[in-house]
N, C-alpha and C positions, 0 to 999 in steps of 0.2 A: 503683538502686532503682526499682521498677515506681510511678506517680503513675496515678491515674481520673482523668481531665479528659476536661469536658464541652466538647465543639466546637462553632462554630458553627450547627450544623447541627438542634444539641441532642444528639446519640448522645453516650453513655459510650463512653470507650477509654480501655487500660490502653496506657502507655509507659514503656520502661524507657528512664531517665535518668542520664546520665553528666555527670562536668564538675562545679567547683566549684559552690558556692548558687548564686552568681550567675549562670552559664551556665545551671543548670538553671531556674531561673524567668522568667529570660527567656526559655527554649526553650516552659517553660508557656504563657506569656502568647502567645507566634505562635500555637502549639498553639490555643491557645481564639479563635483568630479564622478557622482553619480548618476545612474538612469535614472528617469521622472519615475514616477508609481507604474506608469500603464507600460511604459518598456519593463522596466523590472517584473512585473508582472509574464507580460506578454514572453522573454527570456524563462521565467521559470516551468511557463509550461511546455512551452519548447523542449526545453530540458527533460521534462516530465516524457514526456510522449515519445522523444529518442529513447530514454531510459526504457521505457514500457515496451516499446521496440524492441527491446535486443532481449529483454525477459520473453516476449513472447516467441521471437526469434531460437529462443535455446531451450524451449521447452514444445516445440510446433510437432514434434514428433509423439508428444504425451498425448492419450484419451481420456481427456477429463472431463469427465460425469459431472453434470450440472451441478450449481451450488441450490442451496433450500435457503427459504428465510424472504424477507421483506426485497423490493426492488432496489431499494436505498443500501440495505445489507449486501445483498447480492452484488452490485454492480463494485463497493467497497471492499470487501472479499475477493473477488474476484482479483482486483489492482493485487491485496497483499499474497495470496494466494502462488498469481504469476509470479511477482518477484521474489519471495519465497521457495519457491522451487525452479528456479534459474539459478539462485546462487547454491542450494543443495546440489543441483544435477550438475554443475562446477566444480564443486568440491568434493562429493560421495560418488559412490559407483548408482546406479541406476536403480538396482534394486533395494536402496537404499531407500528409497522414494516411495516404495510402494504403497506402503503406510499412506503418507500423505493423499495418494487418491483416492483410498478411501474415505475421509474427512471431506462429508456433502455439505454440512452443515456453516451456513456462511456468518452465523451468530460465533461460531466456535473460531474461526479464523481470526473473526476480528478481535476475540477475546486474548487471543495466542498473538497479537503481531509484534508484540516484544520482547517475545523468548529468543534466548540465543538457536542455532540450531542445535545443539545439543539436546537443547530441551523440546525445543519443538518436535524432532524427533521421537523423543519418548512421552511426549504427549500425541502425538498420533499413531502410535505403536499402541496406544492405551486407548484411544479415543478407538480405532479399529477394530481393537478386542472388543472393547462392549459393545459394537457394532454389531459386529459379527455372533457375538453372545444373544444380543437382541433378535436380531433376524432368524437364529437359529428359533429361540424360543416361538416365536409369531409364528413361524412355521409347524411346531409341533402343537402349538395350542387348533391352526387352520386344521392340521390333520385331523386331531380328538376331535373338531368341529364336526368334520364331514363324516367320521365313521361311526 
């Protein structure tokens, strides 16, 4: 049965309730000590967008080279990316990091966003190498082209 309870917040919301009396009023009673959905909501991304702040804040001094990949990809990457190396460039020395600029690819980011740093580290220490292996190659095959 659907109950209106007023949440902390003061907002009206309807909740449909399950469970014996007693589960259902104690579910009430949490209910009214919390934000409605759209404040909690509205608080998390708050939250979000401070947070994203201060990542972009401690890395505003990096040149980082555009990401590749889909809009969706990119704009997703990007988020992990910055907070990702805001807390490296917190914790390591700077050149520390280098590695991670070179990783354009925003499919590879998002595949990586739950390595510890340690590993993310030696996943773009590696990702970099066959970067740089790759571009070497393109480059020599472009030359035997022209000559």
């Amino acid at each position: 049965m659907e109950q209106r309870i007023i949440h902390a917040c003061g907002h009206e919301q309807g909740h449909y309730l399950t469970g014996f009396d007693s589960q259902q009023e104690r579910k009430v009673k949490w209910l009214k000590t919390r934000s409605c959905r759209d404040c909690f909501v509205a608080e998390k991304r708050a939250e979000e967008a401070a947070a994203a702040a201060l990542s972009n804040a401690a890395i505003s001094h990096l040149d980082l080279p555009p990401l590749t990949g889909t809009d969706r990809q990119v704009s997703w990457a990007s988020t992990i990316r910055t907070k990702r190396l805001a807390v490296l460039i917190n914790s390591n020395s700077g050149a520390d990091c280098y590695a991670c600029l070179q990783v354009t690819d925003a499919k590879w980011w998002i595949d990586r966003r739950d390595l510890t740093d340690v590993d993310l580290m030696a996943a773009t220490t590696q990702a970099s190498e066959v970067q740089s292996a790759t571009a070497v190659t393109a480059s020599i095959t472009d030359m035997h082209r022209t000559a």
